[in-house]
C-alpha positions in Angstrom: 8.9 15.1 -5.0 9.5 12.4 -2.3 7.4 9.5 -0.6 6.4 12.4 1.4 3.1 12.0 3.4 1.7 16.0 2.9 3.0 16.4 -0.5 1.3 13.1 -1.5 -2.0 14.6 -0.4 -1.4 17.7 -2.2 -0.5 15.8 -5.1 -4.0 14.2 -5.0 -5.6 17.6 -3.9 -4.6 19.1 -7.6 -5.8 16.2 -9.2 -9.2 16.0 -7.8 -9.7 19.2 -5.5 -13.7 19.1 -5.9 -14.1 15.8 -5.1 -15.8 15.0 -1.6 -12.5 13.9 0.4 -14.6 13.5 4.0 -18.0 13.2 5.7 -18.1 13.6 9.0 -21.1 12.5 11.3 -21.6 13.8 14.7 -23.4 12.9 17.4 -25.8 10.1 17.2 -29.5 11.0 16.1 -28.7 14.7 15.5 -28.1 14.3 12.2 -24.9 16.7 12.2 -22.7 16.4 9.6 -19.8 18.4 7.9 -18.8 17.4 4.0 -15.2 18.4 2.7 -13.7 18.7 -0.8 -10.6 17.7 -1.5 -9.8 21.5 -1.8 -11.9 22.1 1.3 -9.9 20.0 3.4 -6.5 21.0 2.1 -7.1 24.9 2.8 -8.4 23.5 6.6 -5.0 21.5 6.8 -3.2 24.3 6.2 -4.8 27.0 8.7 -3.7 24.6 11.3 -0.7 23.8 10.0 0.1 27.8 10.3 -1.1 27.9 13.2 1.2 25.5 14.9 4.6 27.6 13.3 2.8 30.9 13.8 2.9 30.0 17.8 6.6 28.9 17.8 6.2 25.2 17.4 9.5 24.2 15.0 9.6 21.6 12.6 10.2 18.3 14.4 8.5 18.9 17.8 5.6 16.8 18.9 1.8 17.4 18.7 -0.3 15.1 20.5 -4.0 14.6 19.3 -6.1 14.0 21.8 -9.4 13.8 20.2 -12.8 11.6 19.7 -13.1 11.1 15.9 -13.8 14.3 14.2 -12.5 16.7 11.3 -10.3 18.4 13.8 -8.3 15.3 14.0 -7.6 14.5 10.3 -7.4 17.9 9.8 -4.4 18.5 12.6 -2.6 15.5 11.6 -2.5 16.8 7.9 -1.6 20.1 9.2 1.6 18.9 11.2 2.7 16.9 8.6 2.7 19.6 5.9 4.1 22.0 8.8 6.6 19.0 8.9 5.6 18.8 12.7 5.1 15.5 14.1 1.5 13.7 15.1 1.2 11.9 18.3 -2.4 10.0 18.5 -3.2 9.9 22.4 -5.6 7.5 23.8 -8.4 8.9 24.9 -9.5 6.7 27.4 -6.3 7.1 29.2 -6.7 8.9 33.1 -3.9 10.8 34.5 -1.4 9.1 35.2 -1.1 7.4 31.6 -1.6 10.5 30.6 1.3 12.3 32.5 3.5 9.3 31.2 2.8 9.9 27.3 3.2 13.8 27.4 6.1 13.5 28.7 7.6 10.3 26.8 6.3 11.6 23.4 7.9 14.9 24.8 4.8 16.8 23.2 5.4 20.4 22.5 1.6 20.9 21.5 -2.2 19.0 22.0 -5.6 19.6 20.7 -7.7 18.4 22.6 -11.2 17.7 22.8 -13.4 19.7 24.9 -14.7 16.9 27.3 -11.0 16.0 27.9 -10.1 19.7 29.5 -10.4 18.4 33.4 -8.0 15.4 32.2 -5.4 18.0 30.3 -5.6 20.5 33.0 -4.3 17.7 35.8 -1.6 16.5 33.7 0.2 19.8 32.1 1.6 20.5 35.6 3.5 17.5 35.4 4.2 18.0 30.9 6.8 20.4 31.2 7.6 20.7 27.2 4.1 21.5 26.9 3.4 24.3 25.5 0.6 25.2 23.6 -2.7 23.7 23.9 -5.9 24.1 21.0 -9.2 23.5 22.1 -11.9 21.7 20.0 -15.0 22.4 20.8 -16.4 24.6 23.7 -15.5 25.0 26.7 -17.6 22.2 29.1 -19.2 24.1 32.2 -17.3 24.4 35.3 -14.0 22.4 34.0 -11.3 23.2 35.1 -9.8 26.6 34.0 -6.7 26.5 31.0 -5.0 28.2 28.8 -6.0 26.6 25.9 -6.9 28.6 21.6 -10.2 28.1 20.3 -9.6 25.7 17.8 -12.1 28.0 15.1 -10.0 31.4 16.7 -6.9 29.1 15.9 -8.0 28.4 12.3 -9.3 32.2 11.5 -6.2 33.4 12.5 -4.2 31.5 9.8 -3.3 31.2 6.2 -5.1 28.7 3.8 -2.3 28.8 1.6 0.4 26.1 1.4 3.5 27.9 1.4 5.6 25.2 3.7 9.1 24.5 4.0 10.3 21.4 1.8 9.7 18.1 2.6 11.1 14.8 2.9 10.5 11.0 2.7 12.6 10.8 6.1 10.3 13.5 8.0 9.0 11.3 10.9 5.5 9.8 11.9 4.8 8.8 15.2 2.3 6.0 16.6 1.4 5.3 19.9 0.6 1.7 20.7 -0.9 0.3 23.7 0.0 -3.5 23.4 -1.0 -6.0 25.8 1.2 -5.3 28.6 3.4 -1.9 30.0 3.4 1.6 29.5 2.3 2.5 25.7 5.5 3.2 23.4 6.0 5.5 20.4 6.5 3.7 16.9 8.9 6.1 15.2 7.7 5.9 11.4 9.4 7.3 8.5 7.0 8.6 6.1 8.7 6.8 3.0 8.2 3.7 4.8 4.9 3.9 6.7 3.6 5.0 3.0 4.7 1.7 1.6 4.3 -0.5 4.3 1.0 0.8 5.9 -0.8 2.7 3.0 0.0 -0.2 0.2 2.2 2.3 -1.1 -0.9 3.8 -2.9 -2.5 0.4 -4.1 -2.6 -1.8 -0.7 -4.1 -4.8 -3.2 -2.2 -3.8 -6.4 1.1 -2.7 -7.9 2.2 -0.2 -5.7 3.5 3.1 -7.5 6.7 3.2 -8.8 7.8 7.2 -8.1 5.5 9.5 -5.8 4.1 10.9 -9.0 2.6 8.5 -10.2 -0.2 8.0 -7.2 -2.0 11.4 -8.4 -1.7 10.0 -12.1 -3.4 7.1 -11.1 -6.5 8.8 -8.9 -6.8 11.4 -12.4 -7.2 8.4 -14.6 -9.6 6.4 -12.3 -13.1 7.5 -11.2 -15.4 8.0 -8.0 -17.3 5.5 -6.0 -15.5 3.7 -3.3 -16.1 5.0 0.5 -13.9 3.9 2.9 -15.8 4.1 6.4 -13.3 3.3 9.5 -15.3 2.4 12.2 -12.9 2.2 15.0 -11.3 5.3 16.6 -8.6 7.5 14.8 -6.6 7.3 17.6 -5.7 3.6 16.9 -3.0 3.2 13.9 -5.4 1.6 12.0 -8.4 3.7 11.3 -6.0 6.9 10.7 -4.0 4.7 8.0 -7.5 3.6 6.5 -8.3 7.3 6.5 -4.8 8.2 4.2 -5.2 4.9 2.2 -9.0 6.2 1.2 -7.3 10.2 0.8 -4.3 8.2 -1.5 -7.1 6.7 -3.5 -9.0 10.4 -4.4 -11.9 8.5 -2.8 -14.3 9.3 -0.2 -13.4 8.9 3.6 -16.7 8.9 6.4 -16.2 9.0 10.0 -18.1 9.0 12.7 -17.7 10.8 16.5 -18.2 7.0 18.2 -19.3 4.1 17.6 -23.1 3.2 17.6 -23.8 0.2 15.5 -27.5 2.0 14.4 -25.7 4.9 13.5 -23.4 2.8 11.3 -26.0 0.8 9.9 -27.5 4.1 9.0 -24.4 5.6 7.4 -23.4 2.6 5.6 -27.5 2.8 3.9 -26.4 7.3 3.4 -23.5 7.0 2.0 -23.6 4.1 0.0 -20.2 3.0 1.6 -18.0 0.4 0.1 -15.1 -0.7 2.4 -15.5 -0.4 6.2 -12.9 -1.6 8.7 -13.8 -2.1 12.3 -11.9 -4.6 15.2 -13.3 -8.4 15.8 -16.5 -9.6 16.9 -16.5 -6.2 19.6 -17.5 -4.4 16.3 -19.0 -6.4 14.0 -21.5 -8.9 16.5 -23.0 -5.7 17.7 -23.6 -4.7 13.8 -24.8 -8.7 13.7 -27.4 -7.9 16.4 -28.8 -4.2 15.1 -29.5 -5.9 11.5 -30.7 -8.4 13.0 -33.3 -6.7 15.4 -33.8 -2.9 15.3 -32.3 -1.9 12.2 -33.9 -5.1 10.4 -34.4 -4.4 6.3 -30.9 -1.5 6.2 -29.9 -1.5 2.4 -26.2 -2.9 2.9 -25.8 -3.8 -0.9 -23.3 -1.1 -1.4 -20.6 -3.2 0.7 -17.8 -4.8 -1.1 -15.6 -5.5 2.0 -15.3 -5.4 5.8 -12.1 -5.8 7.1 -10.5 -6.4 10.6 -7.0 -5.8 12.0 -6.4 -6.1 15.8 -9.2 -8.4 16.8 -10.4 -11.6 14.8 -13.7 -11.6 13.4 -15.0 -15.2 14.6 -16.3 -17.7 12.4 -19.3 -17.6 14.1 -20.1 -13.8 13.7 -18.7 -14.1 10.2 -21.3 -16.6 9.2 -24.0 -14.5 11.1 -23.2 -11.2 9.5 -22.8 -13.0 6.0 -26.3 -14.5 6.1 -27.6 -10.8 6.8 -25.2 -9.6 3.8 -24.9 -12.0 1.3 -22.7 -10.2 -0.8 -19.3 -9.2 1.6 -16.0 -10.3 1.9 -14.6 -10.3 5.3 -10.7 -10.0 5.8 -9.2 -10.6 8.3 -6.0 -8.8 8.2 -3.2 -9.0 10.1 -0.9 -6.4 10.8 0.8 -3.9 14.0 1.7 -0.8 14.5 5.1 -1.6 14.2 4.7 -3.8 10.8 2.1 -1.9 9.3 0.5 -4.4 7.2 1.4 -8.5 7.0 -1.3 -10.4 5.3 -5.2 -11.4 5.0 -6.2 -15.0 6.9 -7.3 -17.4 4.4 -10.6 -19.3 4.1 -9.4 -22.9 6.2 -8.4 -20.5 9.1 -10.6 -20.9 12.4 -10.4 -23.5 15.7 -8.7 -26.0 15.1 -6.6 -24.8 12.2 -5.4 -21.4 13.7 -5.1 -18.0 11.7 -3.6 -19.2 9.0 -2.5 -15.8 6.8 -1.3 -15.8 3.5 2.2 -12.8 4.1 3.6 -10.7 1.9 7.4 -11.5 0.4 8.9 -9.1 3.8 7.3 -11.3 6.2 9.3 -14.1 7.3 8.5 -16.4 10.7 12.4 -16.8 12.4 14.1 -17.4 15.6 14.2 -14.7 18.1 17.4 -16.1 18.9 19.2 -16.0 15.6 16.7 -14.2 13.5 17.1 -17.3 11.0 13.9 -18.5 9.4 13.0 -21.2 11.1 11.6 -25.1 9.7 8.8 -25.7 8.4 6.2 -26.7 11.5 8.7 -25.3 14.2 7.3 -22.3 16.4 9.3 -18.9 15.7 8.3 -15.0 15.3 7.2 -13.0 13.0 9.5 -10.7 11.3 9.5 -8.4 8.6 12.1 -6.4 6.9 12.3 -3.3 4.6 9.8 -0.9 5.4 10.1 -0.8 8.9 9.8 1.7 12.0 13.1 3.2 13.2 12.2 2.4 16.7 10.2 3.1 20.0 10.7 6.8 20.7 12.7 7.2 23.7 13.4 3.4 24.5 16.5 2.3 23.4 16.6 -0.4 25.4 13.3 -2.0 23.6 14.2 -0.7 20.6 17.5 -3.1 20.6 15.0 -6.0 21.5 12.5 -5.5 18.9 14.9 -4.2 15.5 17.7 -5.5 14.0 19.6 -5.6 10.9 20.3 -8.8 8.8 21.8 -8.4 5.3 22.0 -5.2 5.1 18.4 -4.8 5.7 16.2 -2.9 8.5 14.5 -5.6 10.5 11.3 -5.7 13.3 11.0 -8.5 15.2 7.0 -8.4 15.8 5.7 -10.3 19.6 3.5 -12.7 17.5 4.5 -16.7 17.6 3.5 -18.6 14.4 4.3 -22.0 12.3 4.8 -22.0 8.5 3.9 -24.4 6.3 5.3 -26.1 3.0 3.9 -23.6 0.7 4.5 -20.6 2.9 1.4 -19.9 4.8 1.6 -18.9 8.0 -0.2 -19.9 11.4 -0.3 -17.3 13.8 -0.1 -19.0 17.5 -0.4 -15.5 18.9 1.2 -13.4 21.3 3.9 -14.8 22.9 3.1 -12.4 26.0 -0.1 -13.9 26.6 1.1 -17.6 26.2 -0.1 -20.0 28.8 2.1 -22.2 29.7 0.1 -25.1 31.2 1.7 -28.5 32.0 4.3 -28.0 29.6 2.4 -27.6 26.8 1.9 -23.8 25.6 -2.1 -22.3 24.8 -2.5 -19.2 22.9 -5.6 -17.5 24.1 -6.6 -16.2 20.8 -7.0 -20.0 19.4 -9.4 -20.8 22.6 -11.4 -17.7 22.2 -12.3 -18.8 18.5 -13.6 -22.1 20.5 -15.5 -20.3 22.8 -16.8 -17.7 20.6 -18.9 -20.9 18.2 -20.6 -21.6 21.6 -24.5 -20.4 20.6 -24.8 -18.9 24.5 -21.4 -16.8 24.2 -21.3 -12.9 23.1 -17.6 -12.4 23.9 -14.7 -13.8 25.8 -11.0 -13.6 26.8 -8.7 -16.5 28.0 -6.2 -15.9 30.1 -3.8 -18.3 32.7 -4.1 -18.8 36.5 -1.4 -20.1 38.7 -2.4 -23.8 39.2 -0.1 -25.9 41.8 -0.4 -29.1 39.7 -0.5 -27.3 36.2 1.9 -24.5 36.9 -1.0 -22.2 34.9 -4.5 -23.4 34.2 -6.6 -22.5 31.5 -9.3 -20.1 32.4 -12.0 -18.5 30.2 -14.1 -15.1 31.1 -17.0 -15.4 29.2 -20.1 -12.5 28.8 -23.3 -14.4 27.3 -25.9 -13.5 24.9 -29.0 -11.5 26.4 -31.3 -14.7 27.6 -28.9 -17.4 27.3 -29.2 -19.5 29.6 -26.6 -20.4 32.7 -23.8 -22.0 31.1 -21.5 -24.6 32.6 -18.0 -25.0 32.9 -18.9 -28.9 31.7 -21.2 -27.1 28.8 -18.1 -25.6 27.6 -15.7 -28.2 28.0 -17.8 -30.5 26.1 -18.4 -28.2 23.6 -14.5 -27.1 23.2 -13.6 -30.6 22.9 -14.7 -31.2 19.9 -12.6 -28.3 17.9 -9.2 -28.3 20.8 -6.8 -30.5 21.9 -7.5 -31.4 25.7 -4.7 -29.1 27.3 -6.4 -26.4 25.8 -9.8 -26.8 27.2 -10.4 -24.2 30.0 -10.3 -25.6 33.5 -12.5 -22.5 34.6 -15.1 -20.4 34.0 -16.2 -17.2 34.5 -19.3 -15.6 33.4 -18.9 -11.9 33.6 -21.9 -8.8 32.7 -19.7 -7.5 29.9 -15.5 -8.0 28.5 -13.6 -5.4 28.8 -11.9 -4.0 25.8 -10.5 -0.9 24.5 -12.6 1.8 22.7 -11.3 -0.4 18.9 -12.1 -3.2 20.4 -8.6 -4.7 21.6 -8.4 -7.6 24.1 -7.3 -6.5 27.8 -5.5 -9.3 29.2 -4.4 -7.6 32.3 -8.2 -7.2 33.3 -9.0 -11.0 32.1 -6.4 -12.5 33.7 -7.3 -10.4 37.0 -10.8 -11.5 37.2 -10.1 -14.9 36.7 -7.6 -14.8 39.1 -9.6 -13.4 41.7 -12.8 -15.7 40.9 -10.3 -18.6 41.5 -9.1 -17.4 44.9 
């Protein structure tokens, strides 16, 4: 047995196959819900796994999964990795044209799709030649546009619930679409062995991790039930399908919902008596804030031992909020990538002022891009990691040379954070280096400023971004959305109140109060749009 993705999930299907591996809640006050064992979802992995060969799909071709959260989607990423096909998450919220551009660059050979999405699928096959074979989940949306797609149930019905798969390996491949900040979105080629280690924990993300592939279904044997993992944010982001695995690697429970509705969550997290959710910066969590603070008043939350964050900070002043409605939480904020998996958990001193300072594991180095030597103590570099790493960007060699390298004999990624390090080894993340402002001379990571703005009483959510200023070269701009009945607020109100927690270059020298930041589905800042608006409102 190898560090094998599928035949770790088996492993932990023998060993518990009656425990409750998923919940599954459906659309918001229908009360809908589907409950799988262990066994339950194994036996659905493998119908689709079938499936896929029955149709002609070969081991190593591409599946895209274009899907809102559901079964469907755990269940065909399970199914293409014990078919030792390959999972392609697709962003939902993409239109055509980005579309056309990952079908092709992911060089998908197959897609399940969500129902709602057909109009979208049917104007970009034309132009997704190596597509071909599409499931359907769900049915069919009146007067969409007509396709050739499988029921997703005829699909299933059709298909063996045994295992019965070719052997496996630790090298078969796992694929991970990534937005960013800037450009087209690229595919993080994964191999199992080392997205198991380095984004899983290797079966204990805060422990020892296991020592052969064996031992993870000894452990979930000799421990019990009890923890829930709920990830909040879509599965189509790296982060809440790895929260999923981590939960299945455990033998523990994994609950999921269609989309995100803070009531709903409330109510789940009151249901299910869940444990551990994860969700992305104040986008998630100061909504939660304002439903247990209003409508959903008196929800029993005493079941939560953590709520963690990747891809988004959760502000101090949300944190603080959220704490004094549950007194009993620990809130990480983790940091981590799609191509890094994960790096580390901020410590308590972090915040304006002081940065997002994270305590990293013993792979995570900060180092010249230049040299990729660590650099002194207090001098800007990037962070870098080694070991368990991706192979590369699928079908970019060119950024795959700029991003990996090998030092020592070792596999490196060369992440697009900037950060400091300290005496005893923490590290301050400056941010990304993309979205750096260069303003006078003197560089601003947006991320620090937001912190700033975000402890203003009047302010719900902002972005900072930099404008083309003939005397600064870039000026600092903030776009800003305000609490319902704040009052106006001021670019002097929030200079004066920056002040106090920034360094004077950093203070924004505009302001723009906008209805509502936009960010992607998990919560993700988009710069383009940020820097956009405040380059328009300056014009």
């Amino acid at each position: 047995m190898e560090y094998n993705i599928a035949d770790l999930f088996e492993s932990v299907v023998d060993a518990v196959p009656d425990r409750e591996a998923l919940v599954f809640v459906d659309h918001p006050g229908t009360g809908a819900e589907r409950r799988l064992t262990y066994a339950e979802l194994d036996a659905a992995a493998n119908r689709v796994g079938h499936h896929l060969l029955d149709v002609g799909l070969r081991p190593g071709e591409h599946v895209g999964l274009h899907l809102y959260n559901c079964v469907e989607y755990l269940q065909t990423a399970l199914g293409c990795l014990k078919a030792r096909l390959v999972p392609v998450n697709v962003n939902y919220r993409y239109v055509e044209e980005e579309l056309v551009y990952l079908y092709r660059d992911a060089d998908l050979a197959g897609l399940v799709f969500d129902a709602e999405f057909t109009d979208l699928v049917a104007a970009a096959l034309p132009r997704a030649s190596a597509l071909r074979h599409l499931v359907r989940v769900g049915k069919p949306v009146a007067n969409a546009s007509p396709l050739s797609a499988v029921d997703f149930a005829d699909a299933e019905a059709s298909a063996s619930s045994a295992r019965g798969f070719a052997p496996r390996s630790g090298d078969d491949q796992f694929i991970i679409y990534t937005g960013g900040t800037t450009g087209m979105p690229k595919g993080v080629m994964w191999r199992q062995e080392d997205l198991f280690f380095s984004g899983m924990g290797g079966g204990a993300p805060t422990g020892e991790p296991v020592k052969k592939p064996e031992e993870l279904a000894e452990r979930v044997a000799a421990g019990g039930e009890g923890i829930t993992f709920f990830p909040t944010a879509p599965l189509m982001h790296g982060t809440s399908t790895l929260t999923a695995f981590i939960g299945f690697n455990f033998g523990q429970r994994v609950v999921i919902h269609r989309k995100f509705v803070p009531e709903e969550v409330l109510r789940t997290i009151e249901k299910e008596r869940v444990t551990s959710m994860s969700l992305v910066g104040d986008a998630m969590l100061r909504p939660l804030v304002d439903a247990l603070g209003g409508p959903m008043k008196g929800t029993d939350c005493s079941s939560m031992f953590s709520v963690s964050s990747s891809g988004a900070i959760m502000s101090d002043t949300v944190r603080e909020q959220f704490q004094a409605l549950v007194p009993n939480v620990m809130l990480l904020n983790n940091f981590g990538s799609s191509e890094s998996g994960f790096n580390g958990t901020a410590t308590a001193d972090s915040g304006p002022g002081r940065g997002f300072r994270i305590r990293v594991n013993s792979r995570t180095q900060v180092v010249d891009p230049a040299t990729h030597e660590p650099v002194a103590v207090g001098e800007p570099g990037r962070i870098a990691q080694r070991g368990h790493v991706p192979l590369g960007y699928y079908n970019d060699v060119r950024k795959t040379a700029e991003t990996f390298f090998e030092k020592d004999g070792e596999r490196w990624v060369l992440l697009g954070d900037m950060a400091t390090v300290d005496e005893e080894g923490v590290v301050t993340v400056l941010g990304r280096g993309s979205q750096c402002i260069n303003t006078g001379g003197e560089k601003v990571y947006p991320e620090e400023v937001e912190q700033a703005l975000k402890a203003h009483p009047d302010v719900y959510d902002a972005l900072v971004a930099g404008v083309p200023d003939a005397t600064w070269g870039n000026h600092v701009a903030a776009v800003v959305q305000l609490r319902e009945g704040a009052a106006r607020l001021s670019l002097e109100d929030v200079q004066t109140h920056c002040r106090t927690r920034l360094a004077g270059y950093k203070v924004p020298r505009q302001l723009v109060v906008t209805d509502a930041i936009q960010r992607s589905p998990s919560g993700k800042a988009d710069y383009r749009w940020a820097r956009s608006v405040a380059v328009e409102a300056d014009r």
